[in-house]
Biopython code that builds the backbone (N, CA, C, O; Angstrom):
import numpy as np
from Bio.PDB.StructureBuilder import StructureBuilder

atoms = [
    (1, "UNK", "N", (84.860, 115.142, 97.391)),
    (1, "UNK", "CA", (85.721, 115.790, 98.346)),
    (1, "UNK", "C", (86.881, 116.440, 97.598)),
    (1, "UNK", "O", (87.295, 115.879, 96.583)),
    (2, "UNK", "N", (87.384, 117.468, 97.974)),
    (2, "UNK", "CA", (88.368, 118.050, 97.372)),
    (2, "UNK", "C", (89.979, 118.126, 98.377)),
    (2, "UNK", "O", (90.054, 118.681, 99.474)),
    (3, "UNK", "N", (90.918, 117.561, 97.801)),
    (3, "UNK", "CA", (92.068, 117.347, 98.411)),
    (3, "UNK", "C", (92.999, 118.258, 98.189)),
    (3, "UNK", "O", (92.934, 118.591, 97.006)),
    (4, "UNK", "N", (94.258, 119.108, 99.039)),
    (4, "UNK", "CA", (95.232, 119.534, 98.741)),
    (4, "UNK", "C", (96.025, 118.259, 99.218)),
    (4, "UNK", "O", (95.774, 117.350, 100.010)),
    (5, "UNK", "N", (97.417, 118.675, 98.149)),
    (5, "UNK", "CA", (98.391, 117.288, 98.469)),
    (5, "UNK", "C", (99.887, 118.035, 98.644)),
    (5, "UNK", "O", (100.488, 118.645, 97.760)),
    (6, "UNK", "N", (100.313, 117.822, 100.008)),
    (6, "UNK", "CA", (102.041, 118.329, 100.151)),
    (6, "UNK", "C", (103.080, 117.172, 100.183)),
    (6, "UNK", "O", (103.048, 116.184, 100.917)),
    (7, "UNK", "N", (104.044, 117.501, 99.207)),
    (7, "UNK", "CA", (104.991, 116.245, 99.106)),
    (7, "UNK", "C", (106.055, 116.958, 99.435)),
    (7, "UNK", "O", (106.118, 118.168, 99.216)),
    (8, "UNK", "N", (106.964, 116.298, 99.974)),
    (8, "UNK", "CA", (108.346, 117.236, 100.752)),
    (8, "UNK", "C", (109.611, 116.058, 100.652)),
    (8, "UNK", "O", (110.660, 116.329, 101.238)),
    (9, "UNK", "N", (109.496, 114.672, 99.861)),
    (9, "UNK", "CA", (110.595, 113.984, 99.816)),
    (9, "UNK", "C", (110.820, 113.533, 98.254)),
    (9, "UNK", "O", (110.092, 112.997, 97.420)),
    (10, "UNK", "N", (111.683, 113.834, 98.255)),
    (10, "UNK", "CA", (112.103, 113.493, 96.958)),
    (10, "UNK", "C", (112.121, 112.311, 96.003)),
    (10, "UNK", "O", (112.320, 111.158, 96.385)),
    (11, "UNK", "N", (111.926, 112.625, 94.870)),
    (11, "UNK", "CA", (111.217, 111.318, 94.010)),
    (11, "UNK", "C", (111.458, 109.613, 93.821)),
    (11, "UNK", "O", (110.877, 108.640, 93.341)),
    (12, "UNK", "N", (112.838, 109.991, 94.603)),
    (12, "UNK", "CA", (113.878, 108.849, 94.295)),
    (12, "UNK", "C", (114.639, 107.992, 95.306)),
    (12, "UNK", "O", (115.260, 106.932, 95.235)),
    (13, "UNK", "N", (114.259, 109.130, 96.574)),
    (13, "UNK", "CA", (114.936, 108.815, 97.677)),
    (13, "UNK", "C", (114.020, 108.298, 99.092)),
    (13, "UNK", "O", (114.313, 107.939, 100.232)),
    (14, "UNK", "N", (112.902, 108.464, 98.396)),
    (14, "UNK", "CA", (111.427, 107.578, 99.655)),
    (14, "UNK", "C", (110.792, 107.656, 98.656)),
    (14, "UNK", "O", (111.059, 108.003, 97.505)),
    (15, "UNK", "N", (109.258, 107.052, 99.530)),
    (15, "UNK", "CA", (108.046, 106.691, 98.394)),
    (15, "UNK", "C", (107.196, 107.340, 98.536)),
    (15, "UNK", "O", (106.116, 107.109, 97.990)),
    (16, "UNK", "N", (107.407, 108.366, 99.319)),
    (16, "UNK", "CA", (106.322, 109.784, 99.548)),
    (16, "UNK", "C", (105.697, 109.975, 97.945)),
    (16, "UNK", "O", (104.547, 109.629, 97.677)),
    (17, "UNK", "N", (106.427, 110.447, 97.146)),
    (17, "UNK", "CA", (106.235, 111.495, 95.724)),
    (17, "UNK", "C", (105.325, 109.941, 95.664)),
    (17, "UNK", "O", (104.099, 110.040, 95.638)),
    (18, "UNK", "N", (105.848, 108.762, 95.647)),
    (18, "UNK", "CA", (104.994, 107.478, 94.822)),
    (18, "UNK", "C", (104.223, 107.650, 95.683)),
    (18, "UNK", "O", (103.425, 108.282, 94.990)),
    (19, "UNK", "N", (103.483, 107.613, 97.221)),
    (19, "UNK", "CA", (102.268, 107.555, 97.581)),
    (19, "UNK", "C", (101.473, 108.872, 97.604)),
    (19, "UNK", "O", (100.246, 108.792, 97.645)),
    (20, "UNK", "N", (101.776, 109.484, 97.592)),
    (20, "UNK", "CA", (101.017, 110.992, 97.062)),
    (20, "UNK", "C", (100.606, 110.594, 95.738)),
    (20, "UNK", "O", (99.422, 110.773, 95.450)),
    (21, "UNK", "N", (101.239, 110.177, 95.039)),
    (21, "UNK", "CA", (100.837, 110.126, 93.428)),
    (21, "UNK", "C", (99.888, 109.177, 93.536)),
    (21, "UNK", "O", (98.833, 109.574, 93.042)),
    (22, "UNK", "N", (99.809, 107.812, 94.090)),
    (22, "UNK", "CA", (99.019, 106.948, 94.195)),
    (22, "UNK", "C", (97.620, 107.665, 94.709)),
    (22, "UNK", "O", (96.573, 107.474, 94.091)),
    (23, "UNK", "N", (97.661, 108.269, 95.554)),
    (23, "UNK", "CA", (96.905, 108.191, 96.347)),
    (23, "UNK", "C", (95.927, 109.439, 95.463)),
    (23, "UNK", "O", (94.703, 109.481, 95.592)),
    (24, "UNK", "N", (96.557, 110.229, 94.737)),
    (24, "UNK", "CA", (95.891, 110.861, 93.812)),
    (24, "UNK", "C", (95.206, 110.581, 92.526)),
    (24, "UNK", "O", (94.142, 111.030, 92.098)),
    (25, "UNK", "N", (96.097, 109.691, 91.969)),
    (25, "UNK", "CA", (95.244, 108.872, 90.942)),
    (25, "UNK", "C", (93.705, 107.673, 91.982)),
    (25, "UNK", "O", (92.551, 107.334, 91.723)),
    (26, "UNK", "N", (94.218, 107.560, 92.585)),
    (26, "UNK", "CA", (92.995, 106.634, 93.397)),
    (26, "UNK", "C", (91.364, 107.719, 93.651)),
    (26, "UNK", "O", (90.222, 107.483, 93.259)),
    (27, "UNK", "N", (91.788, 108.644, 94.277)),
    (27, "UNK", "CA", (91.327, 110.304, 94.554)),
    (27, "UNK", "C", (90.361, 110.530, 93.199)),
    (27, "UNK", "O", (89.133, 110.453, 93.187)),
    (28, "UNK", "N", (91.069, 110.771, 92.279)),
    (28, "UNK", "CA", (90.437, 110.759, 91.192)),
    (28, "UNK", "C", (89.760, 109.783, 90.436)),
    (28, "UNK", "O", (88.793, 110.068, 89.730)),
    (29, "UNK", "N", (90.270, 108.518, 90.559)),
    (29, "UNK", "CA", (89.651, 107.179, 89.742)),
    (29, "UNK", "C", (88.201, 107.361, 90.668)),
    (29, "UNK", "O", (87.219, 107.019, 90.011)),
    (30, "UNK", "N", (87.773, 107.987, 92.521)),
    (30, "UNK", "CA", (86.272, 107.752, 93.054)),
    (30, "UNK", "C", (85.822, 108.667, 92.795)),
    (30, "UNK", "O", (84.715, 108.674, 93.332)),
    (31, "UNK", "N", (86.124, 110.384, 91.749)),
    (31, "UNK", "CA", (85.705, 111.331, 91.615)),
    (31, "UNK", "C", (85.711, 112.313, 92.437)),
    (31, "UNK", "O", (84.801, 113.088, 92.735)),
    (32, "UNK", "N", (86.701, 112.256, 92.768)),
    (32, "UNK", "CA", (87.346, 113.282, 94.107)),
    (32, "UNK", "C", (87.830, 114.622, 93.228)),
    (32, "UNK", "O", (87.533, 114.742, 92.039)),
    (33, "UNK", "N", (88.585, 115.576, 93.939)),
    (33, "UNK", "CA", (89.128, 116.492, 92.925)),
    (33, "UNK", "C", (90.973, 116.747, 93.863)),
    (33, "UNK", "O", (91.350, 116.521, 95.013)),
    (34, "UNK", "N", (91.397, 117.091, 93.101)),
    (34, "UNK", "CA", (92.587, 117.340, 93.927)),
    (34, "UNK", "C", (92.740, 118.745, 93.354)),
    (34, "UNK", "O", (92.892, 119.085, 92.181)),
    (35, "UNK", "N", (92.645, 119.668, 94.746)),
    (35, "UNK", "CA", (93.095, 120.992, 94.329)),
    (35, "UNK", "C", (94.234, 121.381, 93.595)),
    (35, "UNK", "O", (94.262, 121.910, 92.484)),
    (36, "UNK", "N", (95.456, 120.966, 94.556)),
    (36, "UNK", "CA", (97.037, 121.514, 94.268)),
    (36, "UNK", "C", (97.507, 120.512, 94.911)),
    (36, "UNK", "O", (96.940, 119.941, 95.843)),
    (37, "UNK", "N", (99.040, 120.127, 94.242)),
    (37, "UNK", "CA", (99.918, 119.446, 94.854)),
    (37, "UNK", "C", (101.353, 120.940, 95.278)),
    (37, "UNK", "O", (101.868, 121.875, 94.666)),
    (38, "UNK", "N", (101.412, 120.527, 96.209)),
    (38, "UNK", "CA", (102.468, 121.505, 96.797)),
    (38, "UNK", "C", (103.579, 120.873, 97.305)),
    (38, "UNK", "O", (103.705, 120.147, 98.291)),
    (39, "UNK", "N", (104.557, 121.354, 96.282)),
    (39, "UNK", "CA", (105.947, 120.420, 96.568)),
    (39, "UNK", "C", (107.038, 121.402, 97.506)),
    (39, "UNK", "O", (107.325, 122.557, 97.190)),
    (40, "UNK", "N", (107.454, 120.851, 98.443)),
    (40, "UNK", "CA", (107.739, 121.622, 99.631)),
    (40, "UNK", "C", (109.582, 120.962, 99.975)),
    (40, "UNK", "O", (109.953, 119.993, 99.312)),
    (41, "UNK", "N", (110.155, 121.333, 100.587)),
    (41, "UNK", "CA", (111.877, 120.767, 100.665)),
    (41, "UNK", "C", (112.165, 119.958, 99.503)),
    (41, "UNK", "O", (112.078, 120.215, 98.303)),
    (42, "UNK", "N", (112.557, 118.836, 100.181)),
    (42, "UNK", "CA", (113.318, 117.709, 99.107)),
    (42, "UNK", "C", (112.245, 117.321, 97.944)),
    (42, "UNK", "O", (112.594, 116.625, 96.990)),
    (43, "UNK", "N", (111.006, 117.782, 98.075)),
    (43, "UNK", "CA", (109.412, 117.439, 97.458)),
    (43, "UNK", "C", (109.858, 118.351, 95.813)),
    (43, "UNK", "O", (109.476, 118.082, 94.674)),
    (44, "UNK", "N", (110.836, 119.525, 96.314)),
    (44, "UNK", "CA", (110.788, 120.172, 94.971)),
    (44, "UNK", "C", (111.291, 119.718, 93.760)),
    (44, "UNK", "O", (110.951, 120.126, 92.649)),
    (45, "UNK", "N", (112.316, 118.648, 94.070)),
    (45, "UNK", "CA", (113.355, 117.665, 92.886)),
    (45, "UNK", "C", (112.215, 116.527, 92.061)),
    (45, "UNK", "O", (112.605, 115.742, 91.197)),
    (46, "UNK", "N", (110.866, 116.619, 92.489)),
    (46, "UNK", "CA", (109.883, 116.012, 92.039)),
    (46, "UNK", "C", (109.907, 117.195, 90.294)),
    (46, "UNK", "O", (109.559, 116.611, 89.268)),
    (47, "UNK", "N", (110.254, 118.490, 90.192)),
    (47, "UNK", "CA", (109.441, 119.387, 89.952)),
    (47, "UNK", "C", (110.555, 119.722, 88.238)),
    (47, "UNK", "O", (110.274, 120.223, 87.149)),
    (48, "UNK", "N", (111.736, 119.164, 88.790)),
    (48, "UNK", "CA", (112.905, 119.519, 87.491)),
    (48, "UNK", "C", (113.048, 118.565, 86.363)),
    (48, "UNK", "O", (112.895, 117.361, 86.568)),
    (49, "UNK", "N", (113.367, 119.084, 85.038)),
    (49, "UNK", "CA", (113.124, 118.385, 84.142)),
    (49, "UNK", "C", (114.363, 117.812, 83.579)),
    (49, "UNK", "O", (114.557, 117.284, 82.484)),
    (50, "UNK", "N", (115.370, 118.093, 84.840)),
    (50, "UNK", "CA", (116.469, 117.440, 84.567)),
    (50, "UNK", "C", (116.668, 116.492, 85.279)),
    (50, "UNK", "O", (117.804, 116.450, 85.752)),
    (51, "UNK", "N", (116.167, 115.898, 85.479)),
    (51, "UNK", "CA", (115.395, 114.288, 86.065)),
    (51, "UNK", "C", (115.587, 113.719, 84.429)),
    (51, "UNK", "O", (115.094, 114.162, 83.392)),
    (52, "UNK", "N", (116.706, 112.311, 84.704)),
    (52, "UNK", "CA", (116.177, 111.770, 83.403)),
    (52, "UNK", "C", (116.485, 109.912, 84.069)),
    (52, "UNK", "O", (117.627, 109.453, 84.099)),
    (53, "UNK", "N", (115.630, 109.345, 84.392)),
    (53, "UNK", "CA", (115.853, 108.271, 85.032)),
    (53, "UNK", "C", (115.967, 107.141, 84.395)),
    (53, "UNK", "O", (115.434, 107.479, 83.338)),
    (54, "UNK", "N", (116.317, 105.850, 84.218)),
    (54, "UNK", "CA", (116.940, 104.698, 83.197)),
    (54, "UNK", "C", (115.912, 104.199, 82.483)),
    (54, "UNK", "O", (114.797, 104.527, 82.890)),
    (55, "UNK", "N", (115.960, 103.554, 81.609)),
    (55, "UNK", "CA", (114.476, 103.504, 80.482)),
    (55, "UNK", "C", (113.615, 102.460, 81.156)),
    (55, "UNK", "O", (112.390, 102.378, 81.067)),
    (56, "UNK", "N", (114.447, 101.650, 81.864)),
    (56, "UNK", "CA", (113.193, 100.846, 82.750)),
    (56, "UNK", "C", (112.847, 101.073, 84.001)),
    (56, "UNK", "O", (112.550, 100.110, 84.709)),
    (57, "UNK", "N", (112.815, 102.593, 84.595)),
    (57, "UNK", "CA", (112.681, 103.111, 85.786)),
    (57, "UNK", "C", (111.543, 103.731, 85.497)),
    (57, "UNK", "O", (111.351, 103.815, 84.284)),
    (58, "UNK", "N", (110.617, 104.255, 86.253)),
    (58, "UNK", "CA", (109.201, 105.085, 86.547)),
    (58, "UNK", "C", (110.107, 106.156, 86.199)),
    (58, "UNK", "O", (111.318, 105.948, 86.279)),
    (59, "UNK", "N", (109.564, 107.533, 85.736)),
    (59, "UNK", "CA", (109.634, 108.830, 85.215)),
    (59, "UNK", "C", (108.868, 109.617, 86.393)),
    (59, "UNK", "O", (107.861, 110.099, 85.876)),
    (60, "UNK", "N", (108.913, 109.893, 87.528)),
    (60, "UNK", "CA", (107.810, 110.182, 88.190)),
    (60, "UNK", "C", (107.756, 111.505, 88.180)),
    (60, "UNK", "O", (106.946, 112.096, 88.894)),
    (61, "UNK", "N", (108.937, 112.399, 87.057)),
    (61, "UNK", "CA", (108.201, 113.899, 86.823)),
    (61, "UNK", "C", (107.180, 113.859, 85.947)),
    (61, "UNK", "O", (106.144, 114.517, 86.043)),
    (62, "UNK", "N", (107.431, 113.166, 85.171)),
    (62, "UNK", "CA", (106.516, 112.971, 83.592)),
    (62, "UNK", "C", (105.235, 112.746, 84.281)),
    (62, "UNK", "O", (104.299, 113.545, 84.273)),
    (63, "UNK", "N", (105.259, 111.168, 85.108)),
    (63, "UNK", "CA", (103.693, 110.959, 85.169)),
    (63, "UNK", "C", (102.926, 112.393, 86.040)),
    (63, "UNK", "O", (101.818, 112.688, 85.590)),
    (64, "UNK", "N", (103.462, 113.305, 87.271)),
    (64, "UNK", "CA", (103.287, 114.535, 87.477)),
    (64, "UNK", "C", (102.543, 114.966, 87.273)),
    (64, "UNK", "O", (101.365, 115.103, 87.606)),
    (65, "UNK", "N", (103.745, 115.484, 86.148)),
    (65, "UNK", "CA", (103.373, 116.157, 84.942)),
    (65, "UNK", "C", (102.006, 115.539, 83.817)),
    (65, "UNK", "O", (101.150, 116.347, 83.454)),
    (66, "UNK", "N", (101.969, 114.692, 83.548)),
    (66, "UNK", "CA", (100.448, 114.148, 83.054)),
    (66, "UNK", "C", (99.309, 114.226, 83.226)),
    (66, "UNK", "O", (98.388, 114.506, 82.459)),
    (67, "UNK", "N", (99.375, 113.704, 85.371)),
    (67, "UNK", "CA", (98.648, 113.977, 85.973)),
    (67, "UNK", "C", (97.639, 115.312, 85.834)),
    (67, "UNK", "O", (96.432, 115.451, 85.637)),
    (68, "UNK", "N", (98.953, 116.363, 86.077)),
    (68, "UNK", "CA", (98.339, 117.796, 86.134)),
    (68, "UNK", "C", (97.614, 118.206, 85.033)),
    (68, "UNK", "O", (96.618, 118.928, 84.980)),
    (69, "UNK", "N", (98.230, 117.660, 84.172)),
    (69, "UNK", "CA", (97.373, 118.199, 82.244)),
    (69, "UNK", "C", (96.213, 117.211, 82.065)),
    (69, "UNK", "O", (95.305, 117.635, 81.351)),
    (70, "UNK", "N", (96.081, 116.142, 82.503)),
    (70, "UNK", "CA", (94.824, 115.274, 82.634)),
    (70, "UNK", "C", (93.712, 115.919, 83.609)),
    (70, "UNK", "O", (92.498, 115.866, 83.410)),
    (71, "UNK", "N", (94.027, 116.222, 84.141)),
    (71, "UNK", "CA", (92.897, 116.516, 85.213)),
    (71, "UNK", "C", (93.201, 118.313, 86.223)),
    (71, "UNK", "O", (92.898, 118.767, 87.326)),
    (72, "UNK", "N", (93.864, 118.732, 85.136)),
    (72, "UNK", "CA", (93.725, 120.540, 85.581)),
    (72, "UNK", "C", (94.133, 120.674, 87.200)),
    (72, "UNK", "O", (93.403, 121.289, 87.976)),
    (73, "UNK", "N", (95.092, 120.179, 87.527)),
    (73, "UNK", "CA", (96.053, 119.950, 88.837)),
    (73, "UNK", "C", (96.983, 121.062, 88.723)),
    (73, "UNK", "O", (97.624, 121.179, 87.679)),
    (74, "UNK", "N", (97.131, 121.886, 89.667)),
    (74, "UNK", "CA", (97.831, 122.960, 89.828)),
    (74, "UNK", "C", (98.861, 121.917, 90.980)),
    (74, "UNK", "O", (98.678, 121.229, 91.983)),
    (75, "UNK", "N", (99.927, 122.303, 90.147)),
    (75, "UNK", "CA", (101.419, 121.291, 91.205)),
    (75, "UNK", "C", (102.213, 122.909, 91.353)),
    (75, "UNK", "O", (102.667, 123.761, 90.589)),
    (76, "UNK", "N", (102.120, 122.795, 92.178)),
    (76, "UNK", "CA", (103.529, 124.259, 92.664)),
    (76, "UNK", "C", (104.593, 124.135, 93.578)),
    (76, "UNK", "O", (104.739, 123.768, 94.744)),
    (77, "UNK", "N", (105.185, 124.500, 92.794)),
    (77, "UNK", "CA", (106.830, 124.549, 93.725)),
    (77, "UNK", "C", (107.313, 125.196, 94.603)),
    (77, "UNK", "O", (108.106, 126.019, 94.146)),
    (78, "UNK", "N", (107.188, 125.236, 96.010)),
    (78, "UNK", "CA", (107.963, 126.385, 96.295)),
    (78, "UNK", "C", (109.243, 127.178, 96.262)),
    (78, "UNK", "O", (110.298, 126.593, 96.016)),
    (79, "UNK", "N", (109.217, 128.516, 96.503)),
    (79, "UNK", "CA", (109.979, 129.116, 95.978)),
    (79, "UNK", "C", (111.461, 129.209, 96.852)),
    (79, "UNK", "O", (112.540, 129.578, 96.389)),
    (80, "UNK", "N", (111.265, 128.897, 97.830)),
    (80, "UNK", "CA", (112.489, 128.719, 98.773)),
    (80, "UNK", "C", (113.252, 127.299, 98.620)),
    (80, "UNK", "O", (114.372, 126.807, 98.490)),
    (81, "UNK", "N", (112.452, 127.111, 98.682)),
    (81, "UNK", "CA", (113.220, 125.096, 98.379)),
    (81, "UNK", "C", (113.653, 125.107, 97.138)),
    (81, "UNK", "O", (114.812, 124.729, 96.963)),
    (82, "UNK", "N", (113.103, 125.402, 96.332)),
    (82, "UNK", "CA", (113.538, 125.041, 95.241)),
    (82, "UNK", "C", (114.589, 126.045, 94.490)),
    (82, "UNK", "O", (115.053, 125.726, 93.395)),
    (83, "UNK", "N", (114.856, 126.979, 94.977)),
    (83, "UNK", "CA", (116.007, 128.156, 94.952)),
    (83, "UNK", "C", (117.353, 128.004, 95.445)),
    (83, "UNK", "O", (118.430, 128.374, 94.978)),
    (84, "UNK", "N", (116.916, 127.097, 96.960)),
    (84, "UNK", "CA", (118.203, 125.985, 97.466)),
    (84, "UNK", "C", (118.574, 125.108, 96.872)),
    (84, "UNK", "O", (119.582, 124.482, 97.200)),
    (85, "UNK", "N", (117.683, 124.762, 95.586)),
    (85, "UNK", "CA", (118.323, 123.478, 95.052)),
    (85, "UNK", "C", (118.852, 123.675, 93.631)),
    (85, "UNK", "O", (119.346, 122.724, 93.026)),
    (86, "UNK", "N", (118.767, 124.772, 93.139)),
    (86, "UNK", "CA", (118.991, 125.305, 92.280)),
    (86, "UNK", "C", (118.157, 124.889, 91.197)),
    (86, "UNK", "O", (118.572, 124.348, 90.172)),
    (87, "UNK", "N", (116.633, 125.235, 91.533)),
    (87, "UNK", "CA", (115.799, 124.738, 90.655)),
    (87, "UNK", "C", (115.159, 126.303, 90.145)),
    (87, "UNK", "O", (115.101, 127.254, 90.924)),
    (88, "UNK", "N", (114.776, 126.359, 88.946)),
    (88, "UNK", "CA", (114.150, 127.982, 88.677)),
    (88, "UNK", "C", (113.305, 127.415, 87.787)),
    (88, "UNK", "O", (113.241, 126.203, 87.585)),
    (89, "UNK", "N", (112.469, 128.471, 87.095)),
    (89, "UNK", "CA", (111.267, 128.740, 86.274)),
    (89, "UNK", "C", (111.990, 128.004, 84.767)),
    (89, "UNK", "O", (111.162, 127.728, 83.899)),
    (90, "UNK", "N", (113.220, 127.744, 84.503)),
    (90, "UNK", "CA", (113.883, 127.572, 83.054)),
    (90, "UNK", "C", (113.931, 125.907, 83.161)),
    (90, "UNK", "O", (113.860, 125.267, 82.112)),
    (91, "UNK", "N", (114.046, 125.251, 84.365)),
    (91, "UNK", "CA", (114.303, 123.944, 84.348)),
    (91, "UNK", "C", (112.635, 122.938, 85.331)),
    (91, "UNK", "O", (112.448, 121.944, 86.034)),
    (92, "UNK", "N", (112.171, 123.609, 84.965)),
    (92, "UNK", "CA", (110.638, 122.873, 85.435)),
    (92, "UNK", "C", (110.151, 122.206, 84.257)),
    (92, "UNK", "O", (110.133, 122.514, 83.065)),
    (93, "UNK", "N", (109.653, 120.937, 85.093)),
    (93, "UNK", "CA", (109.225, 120.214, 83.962)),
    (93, "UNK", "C", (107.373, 120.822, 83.618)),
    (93, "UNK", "O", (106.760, 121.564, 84.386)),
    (94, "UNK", "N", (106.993, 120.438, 82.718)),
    (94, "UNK", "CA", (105.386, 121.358, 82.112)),
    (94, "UNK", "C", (104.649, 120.791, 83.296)),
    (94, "UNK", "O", (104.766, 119.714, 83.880)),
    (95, "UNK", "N", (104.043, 121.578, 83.437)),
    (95, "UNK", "CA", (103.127, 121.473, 84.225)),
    (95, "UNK", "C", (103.353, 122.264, 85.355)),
    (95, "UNK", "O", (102.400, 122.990, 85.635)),
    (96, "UNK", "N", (104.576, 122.364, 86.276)),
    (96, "UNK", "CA", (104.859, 123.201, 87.362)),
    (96, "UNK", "C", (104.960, 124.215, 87.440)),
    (96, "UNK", "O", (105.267, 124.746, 86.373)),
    (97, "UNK", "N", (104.812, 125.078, 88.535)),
    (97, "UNK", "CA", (105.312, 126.560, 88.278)),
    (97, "UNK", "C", (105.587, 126.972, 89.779)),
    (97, "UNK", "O", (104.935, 126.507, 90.714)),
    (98, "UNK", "N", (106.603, 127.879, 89.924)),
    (98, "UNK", "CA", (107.209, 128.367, 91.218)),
    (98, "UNK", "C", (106.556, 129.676, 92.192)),
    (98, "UNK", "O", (106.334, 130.795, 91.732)),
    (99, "UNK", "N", (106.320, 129.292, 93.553)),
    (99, "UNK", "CA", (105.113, 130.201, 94.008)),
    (99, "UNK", "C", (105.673, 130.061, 95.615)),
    (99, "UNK", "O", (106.479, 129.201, 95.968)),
    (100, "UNK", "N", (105.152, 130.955, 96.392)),
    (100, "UNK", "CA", (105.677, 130.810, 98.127)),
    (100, "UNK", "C", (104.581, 130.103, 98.486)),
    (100, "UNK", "O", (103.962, 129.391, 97.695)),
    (101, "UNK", "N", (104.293, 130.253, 99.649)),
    (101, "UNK", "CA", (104.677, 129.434, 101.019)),
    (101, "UNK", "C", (102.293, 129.488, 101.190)),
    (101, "UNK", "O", (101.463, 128.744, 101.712)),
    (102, "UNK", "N", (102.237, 130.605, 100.516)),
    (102, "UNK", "CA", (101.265, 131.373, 100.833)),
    (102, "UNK", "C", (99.891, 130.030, 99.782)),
    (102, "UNK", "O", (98.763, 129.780, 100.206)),
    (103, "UNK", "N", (100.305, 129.623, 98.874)),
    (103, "UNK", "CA", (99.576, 128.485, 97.891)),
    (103, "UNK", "C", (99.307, 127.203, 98.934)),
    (103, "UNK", "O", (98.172, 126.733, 99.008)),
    (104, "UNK", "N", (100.190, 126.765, 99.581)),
    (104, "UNK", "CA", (99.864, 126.058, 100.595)),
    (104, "UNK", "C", (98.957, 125.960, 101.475)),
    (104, "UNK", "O", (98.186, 125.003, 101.553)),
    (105, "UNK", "N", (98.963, 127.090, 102.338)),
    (105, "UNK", "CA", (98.142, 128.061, 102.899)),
    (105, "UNK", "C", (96.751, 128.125, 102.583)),
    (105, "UNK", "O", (95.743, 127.868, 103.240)),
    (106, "UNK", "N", (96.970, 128.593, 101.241)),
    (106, "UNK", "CA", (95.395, 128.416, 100.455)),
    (106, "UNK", "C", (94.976, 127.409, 100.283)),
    (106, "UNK", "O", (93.776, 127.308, 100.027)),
    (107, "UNK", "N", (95.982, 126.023, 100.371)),
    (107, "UNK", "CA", (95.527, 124.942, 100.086)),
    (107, "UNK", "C", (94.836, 124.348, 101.058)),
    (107, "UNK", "O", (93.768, 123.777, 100.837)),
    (108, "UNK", "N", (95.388, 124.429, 102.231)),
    (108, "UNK", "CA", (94.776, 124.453, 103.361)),
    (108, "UNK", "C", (93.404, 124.487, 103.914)),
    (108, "UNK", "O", (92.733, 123.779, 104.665)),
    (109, "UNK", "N", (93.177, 126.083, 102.950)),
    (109, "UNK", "CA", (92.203, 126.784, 103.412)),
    (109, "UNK", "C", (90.802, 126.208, 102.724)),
    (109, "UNK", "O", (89.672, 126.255, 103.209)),
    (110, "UNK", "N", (91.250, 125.606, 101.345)),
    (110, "UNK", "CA", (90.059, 125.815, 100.242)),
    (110, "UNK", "C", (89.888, 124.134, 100.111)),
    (110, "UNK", "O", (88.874, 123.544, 99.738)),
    (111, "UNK", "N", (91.079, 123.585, 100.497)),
    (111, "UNK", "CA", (91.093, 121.873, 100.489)),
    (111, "UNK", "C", (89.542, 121.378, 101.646)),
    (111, "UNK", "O", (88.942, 121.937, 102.564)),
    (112, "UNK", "N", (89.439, 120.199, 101.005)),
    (112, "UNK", "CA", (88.067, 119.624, 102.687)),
    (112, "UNK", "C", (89.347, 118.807, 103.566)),
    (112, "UNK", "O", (89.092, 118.516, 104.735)),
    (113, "UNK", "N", (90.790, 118.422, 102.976)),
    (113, "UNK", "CA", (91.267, 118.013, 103.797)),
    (113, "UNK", "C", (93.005, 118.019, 102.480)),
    (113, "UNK", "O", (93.218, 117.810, 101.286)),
    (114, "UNK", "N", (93.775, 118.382, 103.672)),
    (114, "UNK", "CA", (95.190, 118.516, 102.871)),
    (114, "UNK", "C", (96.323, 117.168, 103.797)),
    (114, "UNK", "O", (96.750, 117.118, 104.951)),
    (115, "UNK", "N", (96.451, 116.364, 102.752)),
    (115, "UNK", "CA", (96.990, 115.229, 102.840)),
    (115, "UNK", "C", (98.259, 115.380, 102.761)),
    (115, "UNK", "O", (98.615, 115.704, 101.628)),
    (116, "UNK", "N", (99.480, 115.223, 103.866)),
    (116, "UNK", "CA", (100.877, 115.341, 103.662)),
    (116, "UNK", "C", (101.847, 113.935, 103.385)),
    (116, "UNK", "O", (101.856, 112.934, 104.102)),
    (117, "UNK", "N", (102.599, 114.145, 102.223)),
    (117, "UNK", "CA", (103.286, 113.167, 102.185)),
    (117, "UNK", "C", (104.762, 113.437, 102.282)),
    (117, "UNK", "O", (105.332, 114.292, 101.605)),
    (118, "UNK", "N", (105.516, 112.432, 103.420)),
    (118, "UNK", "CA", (107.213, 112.921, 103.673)),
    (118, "UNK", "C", (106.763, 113.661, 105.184)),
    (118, "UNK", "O", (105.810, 113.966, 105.902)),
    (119, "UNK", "N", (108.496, 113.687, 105.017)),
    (119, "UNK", "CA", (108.369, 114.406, 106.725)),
    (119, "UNK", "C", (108.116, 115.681, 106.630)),
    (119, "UNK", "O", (107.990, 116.363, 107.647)),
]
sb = StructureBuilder()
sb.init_structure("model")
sb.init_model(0)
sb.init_chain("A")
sb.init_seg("    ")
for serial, (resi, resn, name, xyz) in enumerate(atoms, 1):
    if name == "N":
        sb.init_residue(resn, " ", resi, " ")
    sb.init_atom(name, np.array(xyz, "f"), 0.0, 1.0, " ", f" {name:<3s}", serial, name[0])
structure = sb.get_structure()
């Protein structure tokens, strides 16, 4: 089955970004595929690499970011949210990249089912 994944709460402040992530490594551990993760409002602070969290805290841009280079995961940011937050193309951590409203959409379209995490 192939999944799109929308996360819209921020990494630190609910457990959305952690159950999206879970639920993607799980996704993949039964041979699933995950299209795109699409990080949407507060979902976009998942996406900056100025995230630097205490040495015995989860990194949850890094693992992301891993994710996506392990297994060819297109994570996109949108471009409105993340413009409000003063996030741009210079402070993304690897793996992300900044795109509208319209990747979603597609995710939608091309996903067998698009899983939302956050409000």
């Amino acid at each position: 089955m192939k999944f799109g994944i929308m996360v819209s709460e921020g990494p630190y402040t609910h457990q959305a970004s952690d159950s999206a992530y879970l639920f993607a490594q799980a996704a993949l551990g039964k041979g699933h595929e995950i299209q795109r993760v699409f990080f949407y409002h507060d979902g976009v602070n998942n996406s900056t690499r100025m995230t630097e969290p205490p040495q015995d805290d989860r990194n949850v841009v890094t693992r992301w970011s891993k994710l996506a280079e392990e297994h060819s995961i297109d994570l996109v940011v949108c471009v409105a949210a993340a413009m409000r937050r003063g996030i741009n193309d210079e402070n993304l951590a690897p793996g992300f990249r900044i795109s509208g409203l319209g990747q979603l959409v597609e995710s939608g379209i091309q996903a067998d089912r698009l899983m939302v995490f956050g409000d």
